[in-house]
C-alpha positions in Angstrom: -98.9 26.8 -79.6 -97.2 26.6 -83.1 -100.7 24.6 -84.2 -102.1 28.1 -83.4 -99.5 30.0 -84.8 -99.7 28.0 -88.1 -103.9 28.7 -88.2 -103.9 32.1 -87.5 -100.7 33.0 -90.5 -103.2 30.4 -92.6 -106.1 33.2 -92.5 -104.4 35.6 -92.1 -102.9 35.0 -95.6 -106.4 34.3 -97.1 -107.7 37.3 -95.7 -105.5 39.7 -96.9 -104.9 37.6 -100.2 -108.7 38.4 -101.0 -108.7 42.2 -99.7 -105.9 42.9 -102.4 -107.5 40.4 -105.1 -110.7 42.5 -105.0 -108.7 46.0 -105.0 -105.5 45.5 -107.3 -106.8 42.8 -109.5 -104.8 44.0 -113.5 -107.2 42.2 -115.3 -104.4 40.5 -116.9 -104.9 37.4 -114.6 -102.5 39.1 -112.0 -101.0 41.3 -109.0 -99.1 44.3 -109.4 -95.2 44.0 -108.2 -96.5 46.9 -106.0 -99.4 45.1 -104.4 -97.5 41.8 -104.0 -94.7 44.0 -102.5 -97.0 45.1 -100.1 -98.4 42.0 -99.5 -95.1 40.4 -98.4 -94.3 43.2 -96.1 -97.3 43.0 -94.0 -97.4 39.5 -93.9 -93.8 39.3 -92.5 -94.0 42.1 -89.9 -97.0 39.9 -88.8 -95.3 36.4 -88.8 -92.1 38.4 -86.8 -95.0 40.1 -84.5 -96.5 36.8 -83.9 -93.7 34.8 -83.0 -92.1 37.6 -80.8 -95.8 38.0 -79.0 -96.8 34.6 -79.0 -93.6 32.4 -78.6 -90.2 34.8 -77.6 -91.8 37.1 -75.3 -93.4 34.4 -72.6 -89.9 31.8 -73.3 -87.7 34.9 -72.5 -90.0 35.3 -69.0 -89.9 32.0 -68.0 -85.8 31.7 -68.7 -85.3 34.7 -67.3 -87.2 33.1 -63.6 -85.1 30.3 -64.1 -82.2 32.3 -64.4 -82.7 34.0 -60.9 -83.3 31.0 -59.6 -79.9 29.2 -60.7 -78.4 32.3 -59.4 -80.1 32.3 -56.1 -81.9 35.2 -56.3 -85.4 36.4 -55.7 -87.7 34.8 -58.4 -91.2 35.2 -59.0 -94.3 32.8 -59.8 -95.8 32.6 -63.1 -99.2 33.2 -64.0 -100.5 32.1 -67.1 -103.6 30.4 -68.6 -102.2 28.8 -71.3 -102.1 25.2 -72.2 -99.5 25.3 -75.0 -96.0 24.1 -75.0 -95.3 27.8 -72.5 -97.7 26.7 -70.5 -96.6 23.8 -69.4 -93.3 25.3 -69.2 -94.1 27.9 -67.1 -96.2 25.3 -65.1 -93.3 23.0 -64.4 -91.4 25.7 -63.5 -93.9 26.8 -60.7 -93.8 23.2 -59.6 -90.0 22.9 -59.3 -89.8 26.4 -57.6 -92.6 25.1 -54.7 -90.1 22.3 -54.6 -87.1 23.6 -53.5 -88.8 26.5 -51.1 -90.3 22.9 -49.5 -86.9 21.7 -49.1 -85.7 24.9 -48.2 -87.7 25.0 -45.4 -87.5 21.5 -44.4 -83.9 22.0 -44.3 -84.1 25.2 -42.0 -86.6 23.5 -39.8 -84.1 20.6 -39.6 -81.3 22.7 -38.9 -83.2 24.3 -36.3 -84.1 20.8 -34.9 -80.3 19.5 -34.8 -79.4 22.4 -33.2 -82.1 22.3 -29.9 -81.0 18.2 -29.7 -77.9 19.0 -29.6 -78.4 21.2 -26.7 -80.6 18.8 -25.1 -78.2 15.9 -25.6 -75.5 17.8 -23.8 -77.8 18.6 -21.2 -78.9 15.3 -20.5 -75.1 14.3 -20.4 -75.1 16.6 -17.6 -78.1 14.5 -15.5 -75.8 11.3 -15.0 -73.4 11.0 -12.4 -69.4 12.5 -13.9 -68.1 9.2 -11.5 -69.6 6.7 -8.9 -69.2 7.8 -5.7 -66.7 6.3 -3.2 -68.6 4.4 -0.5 -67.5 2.5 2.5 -68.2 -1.0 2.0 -69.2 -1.0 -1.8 -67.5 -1.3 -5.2 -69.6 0.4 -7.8 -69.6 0.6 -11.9 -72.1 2.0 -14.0 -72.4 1.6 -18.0 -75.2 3.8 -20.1 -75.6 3.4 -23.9 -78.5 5.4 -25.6 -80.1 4.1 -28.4 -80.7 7.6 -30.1 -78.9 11.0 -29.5 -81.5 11.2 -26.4 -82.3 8.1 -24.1 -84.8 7.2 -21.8 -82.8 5.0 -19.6 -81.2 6.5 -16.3 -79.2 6.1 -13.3 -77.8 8.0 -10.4 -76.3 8.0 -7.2 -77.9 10.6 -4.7 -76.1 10.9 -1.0 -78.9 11.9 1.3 -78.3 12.2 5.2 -76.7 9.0 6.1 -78.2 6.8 2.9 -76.5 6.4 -0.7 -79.6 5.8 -3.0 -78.8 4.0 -6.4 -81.3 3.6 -8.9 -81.9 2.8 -12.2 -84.8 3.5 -14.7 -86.4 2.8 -18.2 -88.6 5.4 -20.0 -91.4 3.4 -22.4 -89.3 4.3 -25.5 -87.1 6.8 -26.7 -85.9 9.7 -27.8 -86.8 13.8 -26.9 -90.5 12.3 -24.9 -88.3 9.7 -23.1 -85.6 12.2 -22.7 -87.7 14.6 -20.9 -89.4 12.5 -18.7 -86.2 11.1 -17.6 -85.1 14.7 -16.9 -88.2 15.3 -14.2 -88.1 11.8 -12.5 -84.0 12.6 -12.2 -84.7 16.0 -10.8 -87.4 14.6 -8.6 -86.1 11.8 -6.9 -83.1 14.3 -6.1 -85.4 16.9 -4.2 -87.7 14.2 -2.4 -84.2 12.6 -1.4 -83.4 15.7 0.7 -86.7 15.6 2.6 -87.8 12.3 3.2 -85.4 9.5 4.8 -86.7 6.3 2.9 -86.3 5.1 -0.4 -90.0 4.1 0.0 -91.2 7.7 0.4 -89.0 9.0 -2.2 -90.8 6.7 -4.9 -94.4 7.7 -3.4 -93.4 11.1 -3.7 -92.3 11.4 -7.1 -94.8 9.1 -8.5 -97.2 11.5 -7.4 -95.7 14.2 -9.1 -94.5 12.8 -12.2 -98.3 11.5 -12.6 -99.3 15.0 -13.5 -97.1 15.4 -16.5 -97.3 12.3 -18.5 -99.2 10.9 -21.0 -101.5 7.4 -19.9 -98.8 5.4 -22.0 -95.6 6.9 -21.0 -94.4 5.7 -17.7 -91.3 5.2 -16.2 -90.2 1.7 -14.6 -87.2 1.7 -11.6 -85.7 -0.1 -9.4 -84.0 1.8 -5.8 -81.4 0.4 -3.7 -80.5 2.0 -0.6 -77.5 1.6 1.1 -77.3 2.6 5.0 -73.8 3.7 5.7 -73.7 3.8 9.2 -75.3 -0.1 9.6 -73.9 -1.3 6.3 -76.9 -2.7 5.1 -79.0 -3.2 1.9 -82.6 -2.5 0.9 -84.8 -1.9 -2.2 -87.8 -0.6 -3.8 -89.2 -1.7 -6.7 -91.5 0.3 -9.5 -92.1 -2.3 -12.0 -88.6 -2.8 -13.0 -86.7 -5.8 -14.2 -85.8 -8.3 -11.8 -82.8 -8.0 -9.5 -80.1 -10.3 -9.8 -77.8 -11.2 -6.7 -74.3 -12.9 -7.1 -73.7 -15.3 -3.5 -69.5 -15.0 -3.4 -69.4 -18.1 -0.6 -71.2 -21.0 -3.0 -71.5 -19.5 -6.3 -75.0 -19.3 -6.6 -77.5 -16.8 -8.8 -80.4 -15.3 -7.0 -82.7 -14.0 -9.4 -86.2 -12.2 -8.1 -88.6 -9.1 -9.6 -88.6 -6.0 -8.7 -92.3 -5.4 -7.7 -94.2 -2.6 -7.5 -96.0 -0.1 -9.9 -94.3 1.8 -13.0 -94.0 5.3 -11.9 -96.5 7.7 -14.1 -99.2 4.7 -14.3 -101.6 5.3 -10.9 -102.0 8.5 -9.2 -101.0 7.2 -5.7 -99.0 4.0 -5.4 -98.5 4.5 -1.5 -100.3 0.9 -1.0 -98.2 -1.0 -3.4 -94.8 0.4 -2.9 -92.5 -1.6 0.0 -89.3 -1.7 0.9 -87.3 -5.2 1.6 -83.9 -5.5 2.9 -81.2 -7.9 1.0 -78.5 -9.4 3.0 -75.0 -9.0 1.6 -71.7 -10.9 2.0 -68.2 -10.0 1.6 -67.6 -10.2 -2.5 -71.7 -10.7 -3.3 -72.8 -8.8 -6.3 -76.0 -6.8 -7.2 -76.4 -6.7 -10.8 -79.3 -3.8 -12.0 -79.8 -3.6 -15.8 -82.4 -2.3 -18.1 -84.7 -4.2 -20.8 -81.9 -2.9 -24.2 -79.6 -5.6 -22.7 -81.6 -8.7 -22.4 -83.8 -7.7 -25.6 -80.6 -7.1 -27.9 -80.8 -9.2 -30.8 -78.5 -11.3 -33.3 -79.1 -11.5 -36.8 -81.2 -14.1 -36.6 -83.4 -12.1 -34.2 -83.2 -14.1 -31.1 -82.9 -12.0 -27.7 -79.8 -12.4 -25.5 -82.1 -12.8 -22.8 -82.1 -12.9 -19.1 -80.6 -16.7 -19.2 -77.8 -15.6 -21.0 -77.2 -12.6 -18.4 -77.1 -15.0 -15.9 -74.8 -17.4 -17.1 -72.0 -14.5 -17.8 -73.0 -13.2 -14.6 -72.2 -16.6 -13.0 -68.9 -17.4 -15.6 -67.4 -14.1 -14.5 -67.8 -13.0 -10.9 -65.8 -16.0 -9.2 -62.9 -14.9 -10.3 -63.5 -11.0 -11.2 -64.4 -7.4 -9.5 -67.1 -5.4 -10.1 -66.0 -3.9 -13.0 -64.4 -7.3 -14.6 -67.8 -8.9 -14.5 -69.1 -5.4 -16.2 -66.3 -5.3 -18.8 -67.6 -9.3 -19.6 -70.7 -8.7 -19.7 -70.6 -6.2 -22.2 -68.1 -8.1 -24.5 -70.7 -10.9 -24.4 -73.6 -9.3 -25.3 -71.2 -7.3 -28.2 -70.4 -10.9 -28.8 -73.9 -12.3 -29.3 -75.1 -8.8 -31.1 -73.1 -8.8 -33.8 -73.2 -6.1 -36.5 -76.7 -5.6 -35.6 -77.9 -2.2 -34.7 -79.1 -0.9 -31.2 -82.7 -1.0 -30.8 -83.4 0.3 -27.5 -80.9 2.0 -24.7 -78.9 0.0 -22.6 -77.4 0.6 -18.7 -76.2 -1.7 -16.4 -75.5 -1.5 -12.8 -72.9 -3.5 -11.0 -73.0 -3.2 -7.1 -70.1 -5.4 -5.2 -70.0 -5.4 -1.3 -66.4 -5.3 -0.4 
């Protein structure tokens, strides 16, 4: 800009240098104090012209923007086609502007965002049980710790007719999708519960169902346990869960077996694979129900605590502790082996003792 500036004063000058050498030459080898009076007028009204046109005018807009904008008012884009010092002014200032209208958005948008989560994190607060319920014959406690504000892991207890069902699940990841999926299985397993009288129907029936809303790659896996009140007796279904672990009081022994079955959301009908086996309980045996965030935790060195390692506090513990002793240890053992480590995937455990 001031290259251009300097050029156009240059001819300028020359122009208007020859105009009055031609017209008010003495002949003396000089101006008249008139003419060179003259001369200096016009040449500084357009030097003043000049720099207010060329340089003060477009500045003053561009500070003036910038001004609103530091006051957080309205502000306007600036259109221009130069390529001068201005112009590139002006153009950074279009560029910061776009900027923070991006970031004002984004920040809207994520206030929007925390605001919905927060809603749904309360509401699926409101899915698991406020206590576990008080059954004849059974000492139950019941941990859940979401990796993210919204988990995929669940449990419940639902009291149908003369059964207390007990399940536990594990969404493929986490977060809102997990969330929500948990939410339909939860509600579903409810309703069927109040129609059929088998924890093996119950799973057929809300496989079925929850097969229509989900993705190929997002299923759900569980395990059920149903108790009988009126016979005091024990029986499970499996849908592709983790095994089932089974404390034996009278000799100390670990029974450790898989769940079976077919992750819910994965086939359309699962009627075929689904069955219902019955586990014999003694006075002070344990079923232990957990989900993949416990055995998968990891130290810093990035080993897994594992299923081994589940087992031996399992076995350390339940001799000489209830229900919720052997839950307390477990989870200090696993806090234990963890570390400062962060959570990578949501954890629940299940602790079922037959009193």
């Amino acid at each position: 800009m001031f290259l251009k500036f300097l050029i156009s004063f240059l001819l300028f000058s020359v122009m208007l240098g020859g105009t009055f050498w031609v017209m008010d030459y003495t002949g003396a080898g000089g101006f008249s104090l008139e003419v060179v009076g003259i001369f200096f007028c016009v040449l500084a009204a357009y030097v003043l012209g000049t720099f207010f046109f060329f340089i003060v005018k477009p500045i003053r807009t561009v500070l003036s923007q910038m001004q609103l904008v530091m006051n957080g008012k309205k502000f306007k884009k600036l259109y221009t086609k130069r390529v001068d010092e201005v112009g590139v002014l002006a153009h950074f200032f279009n560029q910061v502007t776009e900027g923070f209208t991006k970031v004002a958005e984004d920040v809207e948008d994520r206030g929007r965002i925390l605001d919905e989560l927060s809603v749904a994190v309360e509401l699926q607060k409101e899915i698991f049980p406020d206590a576990v319920p008080n059954v004849d014959g059974l000492s139950i406690v019941a941990k859940n710790r979401p990796a993210t504000e919204l988990g995929g892991d669940i449990y419940d207890f639902i009291e149908s007719r003369d059964k207390l069902y007990i399940y536990i699940g594990d969404v493929t990841g986490h977060g809102v999708t997990a969330g929500l999926i948990m939410a339909m299985v939860n509600a579903m397993i409810a309703s069927f519960a109040e129609v059929y009288n088998s924890a093996k129907e119950v799973i057929i029936q809300t496989n079925r169902h929850i097969k229509k809303y989900v993705k190929p790659s997002m299923y759900m896996t569980l395990v059920m346990l149903s108790w009988d009140k009126k016979s005091k007796t024990m029986s499970y279904v499996g849908a592709g869960h983790e095994h089932i672990l089974i404390y034996r009081k009278a000799n100390g022994e670990m029974e450790d077996f898989v769940s079976g079955g077919t992750a819910l959301g994965m086939v359309n009908d699962v009627s075929s694979r689904v069955q219902e086996n019955g586990i014999t309980l003694g006075k002070g045996d344990m079923i232990i129900l957990y989900t993949d965030g416990i055995t998968e935790a990891k130290n810093a060195t990035g080993e897994l605590f594992g299923l081994e390692r589940l087992k031996q506090s399992i076995t350390e513990y339940a001799p000489s502790y209830s229900a919720s002793g052997v839950s307390h240890h477990i989870s200090e053992d696993m806090a234990s082996f963890v570390g400062d480590e962060s959570q990578i995937d949501d954890m629940t455990l299940i602790v079922v003792e037959k009193t």
